[in-house]
Every structure is written in C-alpha cells, then in structure tokens.
MITORPA-599138 format. One line per 8 residues: number of its first residue (from 1); their letters; for each residue x, y, z of N, C-alpha, C, O. Coordinates in Angstrom, 2 decimals. Layout:
NUM = A = X Y Z X Y Z X Y Z X Y Z; ...
//
This chain:
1 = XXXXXXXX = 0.84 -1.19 0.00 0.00 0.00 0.00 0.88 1.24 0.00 1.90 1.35 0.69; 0.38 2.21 -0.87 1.40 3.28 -1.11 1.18 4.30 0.29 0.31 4.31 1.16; 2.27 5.03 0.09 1.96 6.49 1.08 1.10 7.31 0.10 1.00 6.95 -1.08; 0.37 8.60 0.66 -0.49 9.20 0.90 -0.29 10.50 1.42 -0.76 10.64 2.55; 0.47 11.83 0.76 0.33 12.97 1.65 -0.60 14.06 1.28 -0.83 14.49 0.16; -1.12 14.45 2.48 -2.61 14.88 2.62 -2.22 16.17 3.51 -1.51 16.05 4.51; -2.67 17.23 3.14 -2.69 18.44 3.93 -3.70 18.31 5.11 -4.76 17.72 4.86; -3.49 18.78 6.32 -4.44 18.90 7.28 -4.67 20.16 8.16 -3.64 20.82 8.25
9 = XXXXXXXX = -5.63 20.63 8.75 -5.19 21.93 9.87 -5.72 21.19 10.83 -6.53 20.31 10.56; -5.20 21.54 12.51 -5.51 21.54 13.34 -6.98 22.67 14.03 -7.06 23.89 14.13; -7.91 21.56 14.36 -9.22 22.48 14.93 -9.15 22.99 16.14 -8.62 22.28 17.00; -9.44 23.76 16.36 -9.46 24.45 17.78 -11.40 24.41 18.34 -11.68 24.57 19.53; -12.29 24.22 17.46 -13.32 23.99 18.15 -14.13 22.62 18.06 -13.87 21.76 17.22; -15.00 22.53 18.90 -14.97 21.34 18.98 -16.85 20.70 19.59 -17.58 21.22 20.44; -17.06 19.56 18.80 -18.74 19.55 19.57 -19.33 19.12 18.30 -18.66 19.32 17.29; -20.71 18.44 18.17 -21.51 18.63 16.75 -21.54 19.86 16.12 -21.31 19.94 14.91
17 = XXXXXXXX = -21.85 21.03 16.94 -22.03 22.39 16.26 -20.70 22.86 15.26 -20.69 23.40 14.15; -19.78 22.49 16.01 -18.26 22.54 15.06 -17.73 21.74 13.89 -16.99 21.95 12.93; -18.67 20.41 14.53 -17.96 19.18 12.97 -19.32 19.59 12.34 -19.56 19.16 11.21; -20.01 20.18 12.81 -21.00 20.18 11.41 -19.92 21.69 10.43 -19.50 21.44 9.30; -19.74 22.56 10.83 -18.92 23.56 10.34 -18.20 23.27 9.70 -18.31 23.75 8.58; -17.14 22.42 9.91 -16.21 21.81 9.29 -16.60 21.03 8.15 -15.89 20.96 7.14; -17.96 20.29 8.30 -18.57 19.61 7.13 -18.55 20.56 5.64 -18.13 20.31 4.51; -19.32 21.93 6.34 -19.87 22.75 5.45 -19.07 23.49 4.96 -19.45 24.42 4.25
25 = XXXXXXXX = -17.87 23.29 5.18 -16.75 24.21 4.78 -15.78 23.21 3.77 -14.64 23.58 3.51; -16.16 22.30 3.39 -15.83 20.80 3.05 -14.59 20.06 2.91 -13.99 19.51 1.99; -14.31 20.37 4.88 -13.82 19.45 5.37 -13.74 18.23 6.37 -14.18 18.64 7.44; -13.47 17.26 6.44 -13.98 16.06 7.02 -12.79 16.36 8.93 -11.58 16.37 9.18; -14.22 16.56 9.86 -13.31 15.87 11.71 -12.55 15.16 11.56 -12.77 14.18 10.83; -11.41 15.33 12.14 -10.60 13.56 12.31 -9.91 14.47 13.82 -9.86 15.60 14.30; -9.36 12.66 14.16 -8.42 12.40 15.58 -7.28 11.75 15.15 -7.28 10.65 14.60; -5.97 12.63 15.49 -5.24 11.88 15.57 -4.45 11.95 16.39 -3.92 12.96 16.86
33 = XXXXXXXX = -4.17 9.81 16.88 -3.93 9.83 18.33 -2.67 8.16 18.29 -2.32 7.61 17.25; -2.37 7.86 19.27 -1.30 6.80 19.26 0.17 7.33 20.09 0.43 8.53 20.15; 1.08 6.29 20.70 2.60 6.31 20.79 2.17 7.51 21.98 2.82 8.53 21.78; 1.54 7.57 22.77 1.32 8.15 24.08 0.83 9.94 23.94 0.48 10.62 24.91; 0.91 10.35 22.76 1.23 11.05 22.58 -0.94 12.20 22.80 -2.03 11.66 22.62; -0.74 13.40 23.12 -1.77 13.90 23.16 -2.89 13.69 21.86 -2.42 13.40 20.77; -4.40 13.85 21.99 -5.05 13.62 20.84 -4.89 14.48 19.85 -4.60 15.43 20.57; -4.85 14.93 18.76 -4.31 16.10 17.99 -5.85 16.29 17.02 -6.11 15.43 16.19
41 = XXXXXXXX = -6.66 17.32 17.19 -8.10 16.92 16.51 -7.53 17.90 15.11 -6.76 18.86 15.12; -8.15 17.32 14.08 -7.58 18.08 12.69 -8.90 17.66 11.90 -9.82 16.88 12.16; -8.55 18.64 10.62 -9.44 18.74 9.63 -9.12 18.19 8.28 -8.33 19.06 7.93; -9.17 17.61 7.58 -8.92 17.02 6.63 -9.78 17.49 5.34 -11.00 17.41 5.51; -9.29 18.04 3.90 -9.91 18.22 3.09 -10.64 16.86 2.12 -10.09 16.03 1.41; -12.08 17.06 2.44 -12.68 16.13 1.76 -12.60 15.19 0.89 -12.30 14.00 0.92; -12.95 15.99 0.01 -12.96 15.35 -1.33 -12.26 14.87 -1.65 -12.50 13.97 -2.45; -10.31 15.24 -1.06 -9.28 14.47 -1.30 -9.06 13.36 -0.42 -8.23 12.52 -0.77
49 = XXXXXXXX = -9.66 13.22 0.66 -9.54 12.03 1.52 -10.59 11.33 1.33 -10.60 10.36 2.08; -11.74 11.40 0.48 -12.38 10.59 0.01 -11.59 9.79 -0.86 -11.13 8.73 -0.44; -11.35 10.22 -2.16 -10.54 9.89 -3.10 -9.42 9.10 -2.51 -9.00 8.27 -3.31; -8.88 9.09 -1.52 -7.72 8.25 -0.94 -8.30 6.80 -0.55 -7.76 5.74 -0.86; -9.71 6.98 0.32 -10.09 5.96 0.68 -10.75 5.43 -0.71 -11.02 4.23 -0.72; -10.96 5.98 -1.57 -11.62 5.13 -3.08 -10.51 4.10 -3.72 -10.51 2.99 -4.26; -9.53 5.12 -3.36 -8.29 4.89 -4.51 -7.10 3.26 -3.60 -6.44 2.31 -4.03; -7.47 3.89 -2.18 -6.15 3.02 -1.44 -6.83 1.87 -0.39 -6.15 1.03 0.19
57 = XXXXXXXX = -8.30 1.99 -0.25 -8.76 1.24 1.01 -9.36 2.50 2.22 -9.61 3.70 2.23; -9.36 1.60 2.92 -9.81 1.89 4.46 -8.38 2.03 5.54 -8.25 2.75 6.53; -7.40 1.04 4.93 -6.44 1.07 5.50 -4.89 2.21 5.20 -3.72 1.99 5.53; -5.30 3.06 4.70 -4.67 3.97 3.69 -3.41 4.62 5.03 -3.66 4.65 6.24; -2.51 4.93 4.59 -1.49 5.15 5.06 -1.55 6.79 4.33 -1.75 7.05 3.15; -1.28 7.82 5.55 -1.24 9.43 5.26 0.24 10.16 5.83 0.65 10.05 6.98; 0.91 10.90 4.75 1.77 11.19 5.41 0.84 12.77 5.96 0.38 13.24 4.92; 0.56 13.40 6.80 -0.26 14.86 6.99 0.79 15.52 7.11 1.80 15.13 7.71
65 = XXXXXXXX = 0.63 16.67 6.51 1.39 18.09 6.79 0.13 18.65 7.41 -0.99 18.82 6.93; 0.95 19.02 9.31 0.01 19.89 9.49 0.78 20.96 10.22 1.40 20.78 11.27; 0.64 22.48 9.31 1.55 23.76 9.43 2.57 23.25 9.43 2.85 22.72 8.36; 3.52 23.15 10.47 5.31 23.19 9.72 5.34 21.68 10.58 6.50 21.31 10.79; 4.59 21.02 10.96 5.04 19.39 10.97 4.39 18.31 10.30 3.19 18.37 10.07; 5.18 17.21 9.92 4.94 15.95 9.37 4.60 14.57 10.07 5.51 14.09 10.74; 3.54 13.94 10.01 2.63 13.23 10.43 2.89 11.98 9.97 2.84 12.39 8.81; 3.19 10.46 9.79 2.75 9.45 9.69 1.62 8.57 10.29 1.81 7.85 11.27
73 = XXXXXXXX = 0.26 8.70 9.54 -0.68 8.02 10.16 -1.58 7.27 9.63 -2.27 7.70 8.71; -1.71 6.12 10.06 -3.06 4.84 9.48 -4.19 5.20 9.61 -4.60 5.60 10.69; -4.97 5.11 8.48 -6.56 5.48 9.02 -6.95 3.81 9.66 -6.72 2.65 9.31; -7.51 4.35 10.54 -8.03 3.57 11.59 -9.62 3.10 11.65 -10.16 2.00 11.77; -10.18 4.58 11.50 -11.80 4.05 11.16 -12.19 5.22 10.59 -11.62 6.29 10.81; -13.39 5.05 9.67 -14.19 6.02 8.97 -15.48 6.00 8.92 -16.17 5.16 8.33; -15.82 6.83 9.49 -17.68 7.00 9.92 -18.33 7.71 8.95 -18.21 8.93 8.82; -19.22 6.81 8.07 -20.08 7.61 7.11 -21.18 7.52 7.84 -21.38 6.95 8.92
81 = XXXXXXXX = -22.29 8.52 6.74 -23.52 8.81 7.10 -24.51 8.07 6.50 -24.66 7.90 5.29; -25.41 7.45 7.71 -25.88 6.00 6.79 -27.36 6.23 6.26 -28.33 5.49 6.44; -27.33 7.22 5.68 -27.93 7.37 4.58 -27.65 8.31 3.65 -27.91 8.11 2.46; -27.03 9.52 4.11 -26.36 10.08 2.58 -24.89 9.79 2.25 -24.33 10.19 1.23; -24.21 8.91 3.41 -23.06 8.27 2.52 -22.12 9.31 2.35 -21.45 9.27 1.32; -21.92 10.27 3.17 -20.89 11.06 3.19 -19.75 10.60 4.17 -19.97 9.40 4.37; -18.70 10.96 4.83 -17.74 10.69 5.51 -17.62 11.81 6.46 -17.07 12.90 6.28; -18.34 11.29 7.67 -18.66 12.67 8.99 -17.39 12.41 9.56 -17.21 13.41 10.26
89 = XXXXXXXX = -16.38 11.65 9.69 -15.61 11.45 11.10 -14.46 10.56 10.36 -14.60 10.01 9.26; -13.25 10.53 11.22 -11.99 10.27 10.81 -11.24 9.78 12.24 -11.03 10.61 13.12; -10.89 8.49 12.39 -9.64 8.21 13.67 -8.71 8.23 12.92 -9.00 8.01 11.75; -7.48 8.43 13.18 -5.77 8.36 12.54 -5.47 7.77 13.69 -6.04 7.86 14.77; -4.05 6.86 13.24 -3.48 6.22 14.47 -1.80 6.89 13.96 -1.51 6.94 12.77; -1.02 7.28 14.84 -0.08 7.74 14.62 0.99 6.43 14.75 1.31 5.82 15.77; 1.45 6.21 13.28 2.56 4.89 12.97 4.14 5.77 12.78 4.42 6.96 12.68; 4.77 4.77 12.78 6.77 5.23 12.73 6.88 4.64 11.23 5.81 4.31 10.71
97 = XXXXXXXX = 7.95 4.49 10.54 7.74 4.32 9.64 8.75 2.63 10.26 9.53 2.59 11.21; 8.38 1.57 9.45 9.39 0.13 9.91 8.13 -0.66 10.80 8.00 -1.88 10.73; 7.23 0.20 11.64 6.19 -0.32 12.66 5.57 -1.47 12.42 6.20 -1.60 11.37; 4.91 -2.41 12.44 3.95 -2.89 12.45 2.83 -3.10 13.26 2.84 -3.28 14.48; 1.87 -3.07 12.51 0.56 -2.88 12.81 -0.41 -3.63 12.55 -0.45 -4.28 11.51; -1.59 -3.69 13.68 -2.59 -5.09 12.84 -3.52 -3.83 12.18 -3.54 -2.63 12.45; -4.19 -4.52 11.32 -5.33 -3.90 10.09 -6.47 -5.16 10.11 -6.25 -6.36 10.30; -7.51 -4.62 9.90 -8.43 -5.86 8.83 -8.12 -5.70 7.34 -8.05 -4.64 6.72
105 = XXXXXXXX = -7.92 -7.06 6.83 -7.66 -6.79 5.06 -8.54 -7.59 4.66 -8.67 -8.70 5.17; -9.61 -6.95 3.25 -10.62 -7.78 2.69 -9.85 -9.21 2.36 -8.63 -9.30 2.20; -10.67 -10.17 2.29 -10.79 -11.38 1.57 -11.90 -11.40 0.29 -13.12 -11.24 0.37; -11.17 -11.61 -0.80 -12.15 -11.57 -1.95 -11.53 -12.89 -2.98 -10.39 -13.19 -3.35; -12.36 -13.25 -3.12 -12.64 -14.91 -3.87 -12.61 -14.72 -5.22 -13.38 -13.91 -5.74; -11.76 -15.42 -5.94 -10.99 -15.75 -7.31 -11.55 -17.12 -7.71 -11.72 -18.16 -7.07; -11.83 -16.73 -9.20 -11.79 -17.64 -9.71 -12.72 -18.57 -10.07 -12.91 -19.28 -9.08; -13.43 -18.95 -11.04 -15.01 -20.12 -11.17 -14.77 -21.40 -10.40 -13.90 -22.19 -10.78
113 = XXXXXXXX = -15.56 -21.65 -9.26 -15.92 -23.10 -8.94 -16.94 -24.02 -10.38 -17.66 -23.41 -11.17; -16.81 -24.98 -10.38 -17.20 -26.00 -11.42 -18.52 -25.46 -11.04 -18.93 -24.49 -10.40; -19.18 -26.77 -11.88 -20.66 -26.95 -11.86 -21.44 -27.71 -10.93 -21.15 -28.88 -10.68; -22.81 -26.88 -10.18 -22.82 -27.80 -9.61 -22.15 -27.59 -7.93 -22.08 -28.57 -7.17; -21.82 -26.58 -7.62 -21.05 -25.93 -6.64 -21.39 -24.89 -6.09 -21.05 -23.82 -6.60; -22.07 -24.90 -5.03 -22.19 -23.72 -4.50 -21.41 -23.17 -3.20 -21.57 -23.83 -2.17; -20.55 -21.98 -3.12 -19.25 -21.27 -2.73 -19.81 -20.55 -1.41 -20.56 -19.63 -1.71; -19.64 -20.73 0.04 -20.27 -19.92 0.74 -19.03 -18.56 1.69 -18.43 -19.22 2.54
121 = XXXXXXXX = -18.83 -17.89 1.73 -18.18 -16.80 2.46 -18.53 -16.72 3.64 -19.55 -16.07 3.88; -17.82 -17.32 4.69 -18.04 -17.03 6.26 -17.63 -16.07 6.50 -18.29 -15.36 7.25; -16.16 -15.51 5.89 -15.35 -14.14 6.71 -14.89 -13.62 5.57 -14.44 -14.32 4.67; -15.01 -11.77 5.49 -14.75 -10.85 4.12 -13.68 -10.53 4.26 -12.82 -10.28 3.42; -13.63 -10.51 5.86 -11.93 -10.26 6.34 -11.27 -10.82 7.03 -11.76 -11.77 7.65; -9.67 -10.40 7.25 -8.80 -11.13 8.45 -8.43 -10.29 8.67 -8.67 -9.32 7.95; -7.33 -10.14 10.20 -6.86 -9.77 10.74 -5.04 -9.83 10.50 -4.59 -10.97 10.59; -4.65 -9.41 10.39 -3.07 -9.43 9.80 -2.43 -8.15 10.43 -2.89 -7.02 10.59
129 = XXXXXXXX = -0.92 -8.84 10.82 -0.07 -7.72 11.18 1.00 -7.64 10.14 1.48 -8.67 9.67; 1.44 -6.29 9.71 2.21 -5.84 8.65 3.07 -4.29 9.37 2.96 -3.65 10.41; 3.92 -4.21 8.14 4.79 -3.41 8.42 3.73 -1.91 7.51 3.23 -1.63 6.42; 3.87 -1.47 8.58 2.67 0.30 8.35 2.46 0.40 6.79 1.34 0.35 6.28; 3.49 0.53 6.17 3.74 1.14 4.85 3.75 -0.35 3.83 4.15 -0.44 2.68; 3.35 -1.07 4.42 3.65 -2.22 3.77 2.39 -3.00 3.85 2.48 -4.21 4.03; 1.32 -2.48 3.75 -0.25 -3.19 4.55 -0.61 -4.00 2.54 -0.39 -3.51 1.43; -1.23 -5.38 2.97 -1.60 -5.80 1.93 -3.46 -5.06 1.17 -4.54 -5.16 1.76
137 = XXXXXXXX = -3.29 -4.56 0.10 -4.90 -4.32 0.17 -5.68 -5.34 0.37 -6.32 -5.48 1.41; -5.70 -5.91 -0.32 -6.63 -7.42 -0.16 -5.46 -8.68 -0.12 -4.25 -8.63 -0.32; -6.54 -10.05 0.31 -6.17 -11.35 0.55 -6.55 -12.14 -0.56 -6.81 -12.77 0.46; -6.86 -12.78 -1.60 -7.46 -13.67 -2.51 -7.17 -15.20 -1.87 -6.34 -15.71 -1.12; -8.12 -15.53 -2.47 -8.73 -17.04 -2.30 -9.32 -17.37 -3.42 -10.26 -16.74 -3.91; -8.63 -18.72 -4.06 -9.26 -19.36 -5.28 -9.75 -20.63 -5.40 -9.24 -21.73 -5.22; -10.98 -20.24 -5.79 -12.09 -21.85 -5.55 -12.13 -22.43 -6.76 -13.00 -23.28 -6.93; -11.25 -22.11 -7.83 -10.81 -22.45 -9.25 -10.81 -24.07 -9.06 -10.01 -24.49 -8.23
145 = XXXXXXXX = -11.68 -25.09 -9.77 -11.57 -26.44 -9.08 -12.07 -27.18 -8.16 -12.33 -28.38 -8.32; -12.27 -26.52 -7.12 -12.72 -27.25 -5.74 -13.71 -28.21 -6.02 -14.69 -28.19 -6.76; -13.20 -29.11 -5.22 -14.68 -29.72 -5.01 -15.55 -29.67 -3.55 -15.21 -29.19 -2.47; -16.69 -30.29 -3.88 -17.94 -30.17 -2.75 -17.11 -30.68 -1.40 -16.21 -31.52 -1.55; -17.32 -30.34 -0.53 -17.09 -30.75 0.82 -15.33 -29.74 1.29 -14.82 -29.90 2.40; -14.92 -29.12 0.60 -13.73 -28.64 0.78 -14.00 -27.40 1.58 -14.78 -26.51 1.25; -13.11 -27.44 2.91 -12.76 -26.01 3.81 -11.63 -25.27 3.91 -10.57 -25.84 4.19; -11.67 -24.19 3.74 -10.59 -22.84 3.35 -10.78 -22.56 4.87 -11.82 -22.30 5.47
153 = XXXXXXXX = -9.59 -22.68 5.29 -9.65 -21.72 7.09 -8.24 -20.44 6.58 -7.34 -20.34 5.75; -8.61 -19.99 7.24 -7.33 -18.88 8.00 -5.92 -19.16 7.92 -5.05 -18.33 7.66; -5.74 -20.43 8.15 -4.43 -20.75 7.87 -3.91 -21.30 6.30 -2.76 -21.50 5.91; -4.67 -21.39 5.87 -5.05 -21.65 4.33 -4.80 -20.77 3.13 -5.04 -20.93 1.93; -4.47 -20.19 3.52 -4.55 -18.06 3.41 -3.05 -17.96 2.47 -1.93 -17.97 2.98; -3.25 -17.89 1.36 -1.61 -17.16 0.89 -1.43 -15.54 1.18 -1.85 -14.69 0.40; -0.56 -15.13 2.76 -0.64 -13.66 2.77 0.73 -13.26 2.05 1.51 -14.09 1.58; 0.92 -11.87 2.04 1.97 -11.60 1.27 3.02 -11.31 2.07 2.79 -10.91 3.21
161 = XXXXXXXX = 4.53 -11.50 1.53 5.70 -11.80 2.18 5.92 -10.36 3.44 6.00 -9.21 3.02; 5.99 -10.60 4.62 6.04 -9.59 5.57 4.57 -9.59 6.35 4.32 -8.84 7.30; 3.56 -10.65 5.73 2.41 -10.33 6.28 1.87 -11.36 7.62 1.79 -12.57 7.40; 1.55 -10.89 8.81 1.33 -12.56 9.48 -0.01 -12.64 10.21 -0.65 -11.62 10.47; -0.29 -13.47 10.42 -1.68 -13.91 10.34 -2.57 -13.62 11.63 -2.53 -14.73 12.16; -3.31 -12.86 12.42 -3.45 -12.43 14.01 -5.18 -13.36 13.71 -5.53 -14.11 14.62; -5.74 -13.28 12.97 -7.25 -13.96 12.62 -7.04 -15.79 13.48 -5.86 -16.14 13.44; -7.47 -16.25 13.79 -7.22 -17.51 14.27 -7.17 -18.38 13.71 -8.34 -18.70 13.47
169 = XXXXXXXX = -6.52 -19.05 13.30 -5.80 -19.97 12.09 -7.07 -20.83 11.71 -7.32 -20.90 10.51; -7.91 -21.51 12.61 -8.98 -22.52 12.57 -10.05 -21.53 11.86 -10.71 -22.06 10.96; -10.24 -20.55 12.06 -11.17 -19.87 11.59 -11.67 -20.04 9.81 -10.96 -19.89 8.81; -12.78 -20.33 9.87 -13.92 -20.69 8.68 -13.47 -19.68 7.45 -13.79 -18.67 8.07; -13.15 -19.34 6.65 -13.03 -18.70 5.70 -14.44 -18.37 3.98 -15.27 -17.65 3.41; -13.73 -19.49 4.03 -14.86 -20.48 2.53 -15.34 -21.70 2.58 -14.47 -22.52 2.29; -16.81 -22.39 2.94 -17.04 -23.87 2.80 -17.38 -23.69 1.05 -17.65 -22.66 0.43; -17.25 -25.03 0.57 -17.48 -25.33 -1.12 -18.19 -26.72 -0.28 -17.87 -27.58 0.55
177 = XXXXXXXX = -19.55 -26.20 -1.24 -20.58 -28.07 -0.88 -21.39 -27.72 -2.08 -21.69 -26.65 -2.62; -21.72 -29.28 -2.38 -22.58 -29.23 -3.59 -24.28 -28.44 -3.65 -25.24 -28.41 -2.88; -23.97 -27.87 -5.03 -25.52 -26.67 -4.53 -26.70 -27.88 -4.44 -26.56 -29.07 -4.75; -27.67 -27.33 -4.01 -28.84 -28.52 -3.79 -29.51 -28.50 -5.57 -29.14 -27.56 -6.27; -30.33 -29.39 -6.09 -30.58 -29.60 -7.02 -32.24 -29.41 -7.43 -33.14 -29.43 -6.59; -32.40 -29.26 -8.62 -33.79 -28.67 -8.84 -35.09 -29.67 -7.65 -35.90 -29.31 -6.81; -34.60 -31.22 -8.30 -35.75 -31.72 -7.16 -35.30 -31.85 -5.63 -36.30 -32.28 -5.08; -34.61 -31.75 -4.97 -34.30 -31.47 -3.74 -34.79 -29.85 -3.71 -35.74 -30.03 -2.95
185 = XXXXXXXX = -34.82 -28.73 -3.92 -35.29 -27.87 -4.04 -37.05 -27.76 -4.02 -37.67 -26.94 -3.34; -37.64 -28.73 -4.90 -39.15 -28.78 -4.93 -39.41 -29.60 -3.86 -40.54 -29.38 -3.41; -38.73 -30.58 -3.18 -39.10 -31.44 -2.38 -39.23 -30.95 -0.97 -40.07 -31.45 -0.22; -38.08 -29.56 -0.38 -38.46 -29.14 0.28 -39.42 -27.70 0.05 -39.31 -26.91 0.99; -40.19 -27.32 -0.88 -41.46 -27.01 -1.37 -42.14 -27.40 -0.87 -42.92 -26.71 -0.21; -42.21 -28.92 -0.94 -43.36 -29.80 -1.02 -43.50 -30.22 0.36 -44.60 -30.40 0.88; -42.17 -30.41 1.09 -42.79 -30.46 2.85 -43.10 -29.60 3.35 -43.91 -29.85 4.24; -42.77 -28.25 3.21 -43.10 -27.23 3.99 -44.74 -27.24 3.87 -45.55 -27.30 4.80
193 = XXXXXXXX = -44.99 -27.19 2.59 -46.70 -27.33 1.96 -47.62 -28.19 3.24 -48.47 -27.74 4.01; -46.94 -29.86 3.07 -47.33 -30.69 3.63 -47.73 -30.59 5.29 -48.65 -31.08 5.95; -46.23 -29.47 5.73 -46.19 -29.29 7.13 -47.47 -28.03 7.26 -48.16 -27.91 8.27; -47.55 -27.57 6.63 -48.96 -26.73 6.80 -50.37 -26.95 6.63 -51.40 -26.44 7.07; -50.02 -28.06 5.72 -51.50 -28.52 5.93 -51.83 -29.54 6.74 -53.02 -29.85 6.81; -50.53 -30.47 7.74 -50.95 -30.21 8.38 -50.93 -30.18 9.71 -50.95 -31.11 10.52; -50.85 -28.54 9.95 -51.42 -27.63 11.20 -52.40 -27.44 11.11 -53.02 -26.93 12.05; -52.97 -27.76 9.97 -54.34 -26.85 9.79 -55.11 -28.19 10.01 -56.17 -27.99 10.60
201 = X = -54.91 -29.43 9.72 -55.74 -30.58 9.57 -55.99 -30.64 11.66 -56.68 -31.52 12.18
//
C-alpha cells in the first residue's frame, strides 16, 4: 500500500455544532492519536480524503502536513452517514515508519468453482499484522476447481511476504458443498406445503 500525503489543519473547536462547520466548509473531523502522545483533533480536506479511501482502502497510510510538521498516520476508522453516505468522522493512528501494525484486510474470492457448486463466504476479512507502509490491500482465495465438501480456514490463506496472520488460524473462511438440485429444491417445497397442511388438519 502506497503512502499518501494529505494536507491537514488543526481544529481548535470542537462539539456537533463545530464538525458540522467543518462539514460545510468541506472538510472532514478527524483524531489523531497513538505512541502516548496527546489527541491532535484536525481537519482534513474532503474530497481528497475521500478519493484516498476510493483509490487506497480503508487502510490507507497518510503522510499529513500539518503547518510546519509531518505526520505518519493509518486510518483507523471512517464513519459515514448511513444514509447520505458522506464521511462525517476520521480516527488516525499515529505509525513510525518500519512499525507494524494489525489492520483488517478484505478477503475476496478468485476464480469459477465447477458446476454444480455452490461457494459460501463465512469471513470478508482477516486480521493481519504488517509493516505500516507495507499493509496488503486485499487477501485472494481461489475456488478455481474445488470440489464439494472442501474447507478454506485462516491458515489456508496465501498472505503476502512480511504479512502474518493475528485472525485464528482454525477460523472458517470459505465452505465449497454441492448446490442442492432442482428436485431437492421442490421437495423441500413440497414439505413445507405438507407441514402446513398439516397444522391446519
């Protein structure tokens, strides 16, 4: 995952009445905090830290200039608005550069299972520790082949070199079992039917 430098100012006010201000002025609240150090509340220009999180993840690595100092920091979490889908709120975690750090990194599934196969997703993500500047975007998993009855856990996982595994190795990933079939499909149709009529009998 690449670096990221992002201008920021430091806010001096503070409350809903203020991050709404900051909204309308269109820039996004954030905290940034970590390594003992005081919380530092800043403002972040929108539209370009949208675009970071479009472009790099959730896990995006920022170098901030804020006034005459330089910042290394992980976004940590991002609070949209759950219904117009804007980005109200910002945590930063303040990283060194060499650090490592745990992240969640998507899991996203590669590849056609045969015929006849139906692919189920227990977990979108894992847990992985990496070096700050070195965070994997995603994990892949390929069901290219499989057959029915086959389990993908956590430890199963090709992560990338520097990456190690904090998710619990046993942990469920992908089951592959055979999809059910048109008359197994009507048949439980046909009991549910049966089981109702009869309650009613």
């Amino acid at each position: 995952m690449s670096e990221v430098r992002l201008a920021a100012e430091e806010r001096t006010e503070f409350g809903k009445g203020a991050a709404r201000r900051t909204r309308r002025a269109g820039k996004i609240p954030a905290v940034l905090y970590g390594h003992g150090s005081d919380p530092k509340h800043l403002a972040l220009p929108a539209l370009e830290f949208a675009r970071v999180v479009r472009e790099h993840g959730q896990n995006a690595v920022l170098t901030l200039d804020i006034e005459s100092t330089s910042e290394l920091a992980l976004t940590k979490t991002v609070t949209t608005h759950p219904i117009k889908n804007y980005i109200e709120h910002v945590d930063l975690l303040l990283v060194q550069r060499g650090e490592k750090v745990t992240v969640e990194v998507p899991v996203i599934i590669v590849g056609e299972p045969g015929p006849g196969i139906l692919v189920t997703q227990d977990l979108t993500t894992i847990q992985v520790e990496a070096e700050a500047l070195h965070i994997p975007d995603q994990v892949e998993v390929s069901v290219a082949g499989v057959v029915a009855g086959t389990q993908i856990h956590a430890s199963d996982l090709a992560l990338p070199s520097g990456s190690t595994l904090v998710t619990d190795a046993d942990a469920l990933v992908v089951a592959v079992n055979a999809a059910p079939t048109a008359a197994q499909l009507d048949g439980g149709e046909g009991e549910a039917a049966d089981d109702e009529a009869t309650e009613e009998s």
